[in-house]
N, C-alpha and C positions, 0 to 999 in steps of 0.2 A: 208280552215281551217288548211290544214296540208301542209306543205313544206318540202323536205327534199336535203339535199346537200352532196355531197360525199368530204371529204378531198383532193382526187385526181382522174381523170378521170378513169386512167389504172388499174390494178391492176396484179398484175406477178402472171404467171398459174402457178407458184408455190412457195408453201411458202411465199406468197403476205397478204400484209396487209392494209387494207384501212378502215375509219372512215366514218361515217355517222352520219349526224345531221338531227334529225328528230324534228320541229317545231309545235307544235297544237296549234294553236290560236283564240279559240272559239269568235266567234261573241258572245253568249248570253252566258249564266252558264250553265255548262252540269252537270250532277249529279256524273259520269267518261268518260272517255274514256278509247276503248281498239284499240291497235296496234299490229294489227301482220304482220309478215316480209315474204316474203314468195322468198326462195333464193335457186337458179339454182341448181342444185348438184357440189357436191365437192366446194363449199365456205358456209361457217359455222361463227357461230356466236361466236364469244368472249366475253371480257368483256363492259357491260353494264351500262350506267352512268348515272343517273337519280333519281326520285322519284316517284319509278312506284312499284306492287305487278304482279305476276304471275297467269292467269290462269290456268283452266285445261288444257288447249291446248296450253301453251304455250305463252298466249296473256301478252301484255304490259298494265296491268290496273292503268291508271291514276286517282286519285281521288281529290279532292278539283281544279277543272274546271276551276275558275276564272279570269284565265290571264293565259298568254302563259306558256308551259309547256315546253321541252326540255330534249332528249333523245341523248346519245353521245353511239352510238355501233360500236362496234368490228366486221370489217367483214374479214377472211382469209381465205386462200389454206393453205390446209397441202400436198395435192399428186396433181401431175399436173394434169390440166384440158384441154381442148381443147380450144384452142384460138379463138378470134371471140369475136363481140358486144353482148352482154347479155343484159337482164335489169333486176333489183330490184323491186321484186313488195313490197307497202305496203296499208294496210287496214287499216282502221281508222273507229271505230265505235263508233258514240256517242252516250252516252245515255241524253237528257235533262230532266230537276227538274217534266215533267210531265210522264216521263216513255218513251219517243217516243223515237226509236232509228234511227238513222241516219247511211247510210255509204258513206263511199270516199274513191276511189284507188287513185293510182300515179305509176306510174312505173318511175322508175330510169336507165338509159343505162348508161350503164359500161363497157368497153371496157380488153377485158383478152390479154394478151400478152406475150411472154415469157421474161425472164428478160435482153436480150438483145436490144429488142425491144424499153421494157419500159422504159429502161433508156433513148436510141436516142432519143425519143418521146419528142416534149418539154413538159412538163407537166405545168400544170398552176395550182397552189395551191389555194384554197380558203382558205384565212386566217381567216375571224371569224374562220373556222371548225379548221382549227390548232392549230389556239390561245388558242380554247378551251379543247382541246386536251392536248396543255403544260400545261395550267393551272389544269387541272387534275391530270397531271402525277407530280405537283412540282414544276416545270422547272423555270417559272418565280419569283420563289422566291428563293434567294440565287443562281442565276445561278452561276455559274464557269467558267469563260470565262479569266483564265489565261496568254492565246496568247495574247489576243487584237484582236480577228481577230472574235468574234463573234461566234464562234465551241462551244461545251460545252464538257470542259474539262472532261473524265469519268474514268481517271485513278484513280484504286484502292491506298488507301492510302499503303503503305507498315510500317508496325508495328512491328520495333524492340522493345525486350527486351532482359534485359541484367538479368545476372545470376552471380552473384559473384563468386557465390560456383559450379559454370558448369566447369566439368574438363573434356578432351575429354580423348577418351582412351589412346592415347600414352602419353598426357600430367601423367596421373595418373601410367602409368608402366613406365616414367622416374622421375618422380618427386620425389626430395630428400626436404623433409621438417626438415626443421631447430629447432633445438627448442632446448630447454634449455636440462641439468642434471641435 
């Protein structure tokens, strides 16, 4: 019932940022489901993308069951970690229309690297998880791809104005203004 995909294998022991798509695809009608993450120390959770409410602990409650559901999370390092395969656990607990609760793991491996590392690494993107990602953040609507080259342009606009009556200082301690008697 639950699947989940990481946007990219590595993630850099520090200051690393990686997405996760997490898939619930109820065979029958559940009444909710709840999700929770349960993630190594020093990688934390970000922002969250979905149609889900919070338990007391934290859990990812899904409600109206019917067809697949879909969670797009934020996982990052803020202080380096120790490099090495890890995995991602997640729990998935269903509840169906007669009260019975269900559960299912999955572990996730995910490999820490430092950011020299990761970069050598070929990496191999899963682009649904990307895709869904850009389309989150914007991206695919109105991109900016100026060059031709496909980059998305992200230089700030620079915004002149002008001031008619802007005098600098020395302009105003040499200025001889004209005017009538």
């Amino acid at each position: 019932m639950i699947t989940a995909r990481l946007a990219k294998r590595v993630l850099e022991h520090e200051e690393g940022l990686n997405h996760l798509l997490i898939q619930i695809n109820p065979p029958v009608r559940l009444r909710h489901a709840v999700v929770r993450l349960m993630l190594p120390e020093g990688i934390y959770l970000g922002e969250i993308y979905g149609d889900f409410d919070t338990d007391k602990s934290d859990g990812l409650v899904l409600h109206a069951m019917d067809s697949m559901n879909e969670l797009l999370v934020e996982i990052y390092t803020a202080d380096a970690i120790p490099c090495g395969e890890i995995s991602l656990g997640i729990v998935g607990l269903y509840t169906d229309m007669q009260g019975d609760v269900v559960g299912e793991q999955l572990a996730l491996p995910l490999v820490i690297a430092d950011a020299d590392s990761a970069d050598a690494v070929e990496q191999e993107l899963d682009e649904q998880v990307v895709n869904k990602v850009k389309a989150l953040a914007g991206f695919t609507r109105g991109m900016n791809t100026s060059a031709g080259n496909g980059f998305l342009d992200c230089t700030p606009h620079k915004q002149l104005t002008f001031n008619p009556h802007y005098r600098s200082e020395l302009e105003k301690q040499y200025r001889v203004d004209g005017g009538g008697a």
